[in-house]
N, CA, C and O atoms as CSV, one atom per row, in Angstrom:
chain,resi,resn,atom,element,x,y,z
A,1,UNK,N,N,0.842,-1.177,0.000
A,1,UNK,CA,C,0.000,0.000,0.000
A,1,UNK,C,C,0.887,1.241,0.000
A,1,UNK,O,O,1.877,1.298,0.731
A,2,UNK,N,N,0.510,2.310,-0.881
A,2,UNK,CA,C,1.122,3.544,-0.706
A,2,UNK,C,C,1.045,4.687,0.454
A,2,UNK,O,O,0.006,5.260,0.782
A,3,UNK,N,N,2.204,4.889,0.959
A,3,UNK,CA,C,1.950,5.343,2.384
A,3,UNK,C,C,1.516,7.134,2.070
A,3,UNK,O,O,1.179,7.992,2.885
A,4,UNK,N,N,1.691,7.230,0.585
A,4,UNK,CA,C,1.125,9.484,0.349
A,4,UNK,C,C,0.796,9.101,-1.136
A,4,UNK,O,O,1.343,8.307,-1.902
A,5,UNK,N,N,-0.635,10.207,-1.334
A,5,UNK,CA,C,-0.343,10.824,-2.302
A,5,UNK,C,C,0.891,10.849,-3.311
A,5,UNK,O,O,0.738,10.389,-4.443
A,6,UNK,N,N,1.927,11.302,-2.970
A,6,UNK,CA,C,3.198,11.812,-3.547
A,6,UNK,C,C,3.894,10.482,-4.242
A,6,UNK,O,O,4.147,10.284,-5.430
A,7,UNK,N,N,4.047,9.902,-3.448
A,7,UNK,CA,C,4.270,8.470,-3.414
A,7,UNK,C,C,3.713,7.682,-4.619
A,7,UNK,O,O,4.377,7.183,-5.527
A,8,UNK,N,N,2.418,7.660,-4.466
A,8,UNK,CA,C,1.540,6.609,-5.320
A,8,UNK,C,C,1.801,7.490,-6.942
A,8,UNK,O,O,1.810,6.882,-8.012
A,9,UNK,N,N,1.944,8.581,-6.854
A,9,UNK,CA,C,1.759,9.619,-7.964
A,9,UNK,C,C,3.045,9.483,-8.579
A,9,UNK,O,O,3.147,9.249,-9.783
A,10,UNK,N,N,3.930,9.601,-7.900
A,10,UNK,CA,C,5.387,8.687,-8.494
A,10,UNK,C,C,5.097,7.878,-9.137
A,10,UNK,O,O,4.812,8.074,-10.319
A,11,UNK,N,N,5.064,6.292,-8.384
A,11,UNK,CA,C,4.776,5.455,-9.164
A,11,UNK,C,C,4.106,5.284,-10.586
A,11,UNK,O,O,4.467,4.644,-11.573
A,12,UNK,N,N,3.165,5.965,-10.379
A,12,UNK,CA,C,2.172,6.063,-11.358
A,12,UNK,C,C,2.782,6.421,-12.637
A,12,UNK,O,O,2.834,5.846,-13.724
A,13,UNK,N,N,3.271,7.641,-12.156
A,13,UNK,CA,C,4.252,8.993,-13.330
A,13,UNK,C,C,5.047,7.680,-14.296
A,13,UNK,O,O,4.985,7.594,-15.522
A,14,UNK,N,N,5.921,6.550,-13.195
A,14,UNK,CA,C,7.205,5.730,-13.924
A,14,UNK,C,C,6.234,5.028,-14.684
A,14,UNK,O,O,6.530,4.871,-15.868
A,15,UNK,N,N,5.259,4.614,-14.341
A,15,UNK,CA,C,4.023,3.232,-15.332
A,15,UNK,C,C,4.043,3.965,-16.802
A,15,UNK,O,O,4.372,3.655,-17.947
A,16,UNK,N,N,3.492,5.145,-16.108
A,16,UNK,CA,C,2.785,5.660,-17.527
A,16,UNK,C,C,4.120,6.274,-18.576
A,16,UNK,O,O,4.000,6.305,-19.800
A,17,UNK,N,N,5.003,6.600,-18.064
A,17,UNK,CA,C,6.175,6.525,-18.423
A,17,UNK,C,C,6.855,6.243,-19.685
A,17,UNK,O,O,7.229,6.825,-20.704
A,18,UNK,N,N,6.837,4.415,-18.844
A,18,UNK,CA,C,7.460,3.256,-19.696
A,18,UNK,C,C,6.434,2.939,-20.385
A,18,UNK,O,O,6.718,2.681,-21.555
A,19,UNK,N,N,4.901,2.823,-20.011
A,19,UNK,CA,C,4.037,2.616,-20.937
A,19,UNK,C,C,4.191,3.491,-22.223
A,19,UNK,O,O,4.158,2.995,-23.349
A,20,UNK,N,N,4.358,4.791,-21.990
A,20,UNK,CA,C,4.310,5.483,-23.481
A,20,UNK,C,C,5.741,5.426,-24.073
A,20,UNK,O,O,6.128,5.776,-25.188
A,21,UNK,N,N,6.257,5.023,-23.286
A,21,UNK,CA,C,7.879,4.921,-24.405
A,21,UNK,C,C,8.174,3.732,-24.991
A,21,UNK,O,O,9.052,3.466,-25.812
A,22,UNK,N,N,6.836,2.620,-24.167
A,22,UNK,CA,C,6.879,1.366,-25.051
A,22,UNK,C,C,6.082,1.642,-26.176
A,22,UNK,O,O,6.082,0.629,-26.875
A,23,UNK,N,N,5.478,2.434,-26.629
A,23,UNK,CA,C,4.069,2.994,-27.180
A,23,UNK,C,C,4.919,3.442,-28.048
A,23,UNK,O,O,4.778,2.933,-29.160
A,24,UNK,N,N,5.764,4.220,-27.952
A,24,UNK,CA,C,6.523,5.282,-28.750
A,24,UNK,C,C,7.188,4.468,-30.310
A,24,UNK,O,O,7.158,4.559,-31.538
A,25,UNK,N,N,7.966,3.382,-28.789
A,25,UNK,CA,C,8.643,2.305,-29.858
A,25,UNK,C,C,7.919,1.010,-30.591
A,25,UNK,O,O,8.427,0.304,-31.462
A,26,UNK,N,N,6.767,0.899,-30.085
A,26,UNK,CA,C,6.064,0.439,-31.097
A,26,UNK,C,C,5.900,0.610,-32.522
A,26,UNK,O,O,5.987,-0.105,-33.521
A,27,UNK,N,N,5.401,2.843,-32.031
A,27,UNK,CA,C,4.994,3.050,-33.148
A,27,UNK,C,C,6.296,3.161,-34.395
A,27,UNK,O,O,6.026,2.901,-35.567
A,28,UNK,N,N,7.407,3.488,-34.061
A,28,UNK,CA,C,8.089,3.608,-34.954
A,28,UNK,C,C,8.619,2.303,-35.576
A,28,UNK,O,O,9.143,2.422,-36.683
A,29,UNK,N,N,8.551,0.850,-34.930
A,29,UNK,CA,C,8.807,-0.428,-35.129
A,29,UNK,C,C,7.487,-0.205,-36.340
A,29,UNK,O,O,7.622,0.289,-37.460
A,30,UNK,N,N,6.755,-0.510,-35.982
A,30,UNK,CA,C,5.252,-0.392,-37.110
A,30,UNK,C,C,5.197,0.613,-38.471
A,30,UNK,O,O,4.458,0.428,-39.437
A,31,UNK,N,N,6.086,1.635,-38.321
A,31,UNK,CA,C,6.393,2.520,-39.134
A,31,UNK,C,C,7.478,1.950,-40.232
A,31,UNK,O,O,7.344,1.671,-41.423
A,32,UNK,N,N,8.768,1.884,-39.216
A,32,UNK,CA,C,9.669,0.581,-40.461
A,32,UNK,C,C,9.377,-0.184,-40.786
A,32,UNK,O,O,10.407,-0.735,-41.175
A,33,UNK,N,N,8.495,-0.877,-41.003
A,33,UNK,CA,C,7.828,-2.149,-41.119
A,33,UNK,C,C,6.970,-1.767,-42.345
A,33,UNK,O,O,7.322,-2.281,-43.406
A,34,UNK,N,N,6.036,-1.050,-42.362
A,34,UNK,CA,C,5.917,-0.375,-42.867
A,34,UNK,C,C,6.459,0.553,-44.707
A,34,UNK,O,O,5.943,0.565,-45.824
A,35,UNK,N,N,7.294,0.973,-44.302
A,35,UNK,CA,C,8.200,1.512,-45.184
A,35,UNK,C,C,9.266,0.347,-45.709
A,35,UNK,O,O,10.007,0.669,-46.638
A,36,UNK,N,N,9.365,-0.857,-45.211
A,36,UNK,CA,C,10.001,-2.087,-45.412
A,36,UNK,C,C,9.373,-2.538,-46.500
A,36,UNK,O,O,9.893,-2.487,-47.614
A,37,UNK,N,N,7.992,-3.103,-46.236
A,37,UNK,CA,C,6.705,-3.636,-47.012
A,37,UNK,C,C,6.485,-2.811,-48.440
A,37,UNK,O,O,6.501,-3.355,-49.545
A,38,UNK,N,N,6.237,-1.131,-48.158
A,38,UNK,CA,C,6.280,-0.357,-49.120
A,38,UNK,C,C,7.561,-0.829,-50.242
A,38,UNK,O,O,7.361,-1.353,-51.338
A,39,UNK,N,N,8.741,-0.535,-49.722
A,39,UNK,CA,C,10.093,-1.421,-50.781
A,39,UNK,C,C,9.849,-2.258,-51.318
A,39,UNK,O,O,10.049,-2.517,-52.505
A,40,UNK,N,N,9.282,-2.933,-50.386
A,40,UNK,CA,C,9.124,-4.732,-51.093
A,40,UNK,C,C,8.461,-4.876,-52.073
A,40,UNK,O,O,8.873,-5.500,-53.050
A,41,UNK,N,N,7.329,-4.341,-52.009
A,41,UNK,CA,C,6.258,-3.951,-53.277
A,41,UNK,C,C,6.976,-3.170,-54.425
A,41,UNK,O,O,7.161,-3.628,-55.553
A,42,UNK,N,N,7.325,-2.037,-54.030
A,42,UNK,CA,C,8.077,-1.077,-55.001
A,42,UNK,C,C,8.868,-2.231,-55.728
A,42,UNK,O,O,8.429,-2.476,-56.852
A,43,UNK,N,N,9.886,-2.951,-55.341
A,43,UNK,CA,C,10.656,-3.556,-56.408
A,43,UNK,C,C,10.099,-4.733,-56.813
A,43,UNK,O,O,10.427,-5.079,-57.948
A,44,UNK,N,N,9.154,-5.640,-56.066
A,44,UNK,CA,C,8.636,-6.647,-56.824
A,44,UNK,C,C,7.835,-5.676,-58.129
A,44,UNK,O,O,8.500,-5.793,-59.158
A,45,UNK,N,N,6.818,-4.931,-58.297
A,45,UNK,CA,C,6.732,-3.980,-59.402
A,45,UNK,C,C,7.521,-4.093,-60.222
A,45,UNK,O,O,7.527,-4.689,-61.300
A,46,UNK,N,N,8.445,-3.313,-59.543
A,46,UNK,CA,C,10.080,-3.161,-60.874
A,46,UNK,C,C,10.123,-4.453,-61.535
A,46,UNK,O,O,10.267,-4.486,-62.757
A,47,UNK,N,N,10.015,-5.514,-60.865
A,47,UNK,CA,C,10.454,-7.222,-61.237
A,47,UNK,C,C,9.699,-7.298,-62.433
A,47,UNK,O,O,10.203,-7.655,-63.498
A,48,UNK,N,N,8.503,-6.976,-62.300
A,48,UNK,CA,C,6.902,-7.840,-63.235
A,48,UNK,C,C,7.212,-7.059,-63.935
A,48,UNK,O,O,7.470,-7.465,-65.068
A,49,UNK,N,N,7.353,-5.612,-63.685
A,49,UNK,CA,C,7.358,-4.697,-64.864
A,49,UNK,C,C,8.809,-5.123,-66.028
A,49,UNK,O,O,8.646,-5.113,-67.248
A,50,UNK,N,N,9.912,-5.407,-65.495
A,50,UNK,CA,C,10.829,-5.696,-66.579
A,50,UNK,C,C,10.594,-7.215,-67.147
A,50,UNK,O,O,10.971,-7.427,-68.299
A,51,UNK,N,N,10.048,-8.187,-66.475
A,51,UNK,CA,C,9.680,-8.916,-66.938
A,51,UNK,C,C,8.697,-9.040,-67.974
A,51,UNK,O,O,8.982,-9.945,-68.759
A,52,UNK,N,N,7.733,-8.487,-68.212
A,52,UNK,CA,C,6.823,-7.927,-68.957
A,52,UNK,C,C,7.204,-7.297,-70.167
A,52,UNK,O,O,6.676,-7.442,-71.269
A,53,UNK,N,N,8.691,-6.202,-69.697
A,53,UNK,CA,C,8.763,-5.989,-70.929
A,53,UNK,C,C,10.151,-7.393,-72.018
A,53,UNK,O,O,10.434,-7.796,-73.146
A,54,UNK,N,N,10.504,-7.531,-70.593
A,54,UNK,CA,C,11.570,-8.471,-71.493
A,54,UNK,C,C,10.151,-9.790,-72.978
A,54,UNK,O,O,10.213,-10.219,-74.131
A,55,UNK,N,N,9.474,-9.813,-72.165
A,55,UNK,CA,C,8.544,-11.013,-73.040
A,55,UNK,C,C,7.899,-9.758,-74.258
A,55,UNK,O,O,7.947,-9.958,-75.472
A,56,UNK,N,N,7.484,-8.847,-73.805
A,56,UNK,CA,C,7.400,-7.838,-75.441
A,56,UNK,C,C,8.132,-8.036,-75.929
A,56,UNK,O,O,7.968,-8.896,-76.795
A,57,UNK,N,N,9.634,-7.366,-75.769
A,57,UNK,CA,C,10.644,-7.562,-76.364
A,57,UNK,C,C,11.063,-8.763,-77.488
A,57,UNK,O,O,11.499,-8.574,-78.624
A,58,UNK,N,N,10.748,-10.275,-76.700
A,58,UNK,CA,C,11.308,-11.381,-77.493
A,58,UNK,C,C,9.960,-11.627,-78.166
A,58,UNK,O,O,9.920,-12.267,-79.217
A,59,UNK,N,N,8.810,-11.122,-77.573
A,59,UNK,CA,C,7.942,-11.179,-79.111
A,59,UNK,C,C,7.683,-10.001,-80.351
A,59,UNK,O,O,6.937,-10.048,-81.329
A,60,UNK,N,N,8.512,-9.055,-79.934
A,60,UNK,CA,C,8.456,-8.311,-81.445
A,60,UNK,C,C,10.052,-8.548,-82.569
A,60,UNK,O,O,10.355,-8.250,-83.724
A,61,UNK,N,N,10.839,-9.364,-81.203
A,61,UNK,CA,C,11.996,-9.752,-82.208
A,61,UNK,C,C,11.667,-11.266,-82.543
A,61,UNK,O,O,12.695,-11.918,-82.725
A,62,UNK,N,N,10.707,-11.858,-82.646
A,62,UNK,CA,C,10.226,-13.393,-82.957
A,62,UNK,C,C,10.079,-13.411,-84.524
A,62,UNK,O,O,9.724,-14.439,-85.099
């Protein structure tokens, strides 16, 4: 049990604290992740897209 006010309000202050700085680093974990996924897409694109054209290619030189 908390023996003040002052006391318990401490505690409290460190919870909420670490709670939002775990919060914090969530969000930016979720953010790279994010912008990771975005890449991934971006160059699989690039992939299909040169692939795509490589098969034009060997069918207008056929």
């Amino acid at each position: 049990m908390c023996e003040s006010k002052d006391h318990m309000n401490k505690g409290c202050g460190c919870a909420n604290d670490a709670a939002s700085g775990k919060m914090e680093e969530g969000k930016h974990k979720m953010k790279d992740a994010c912008e990771r996924g975005k890449e991934a897409v971006k160059d699989m694109a690039e992939s299909v897209s040169d692939k795509a054209k490589s098969i034009m290619d060997k069918d207008k030189n056929s």
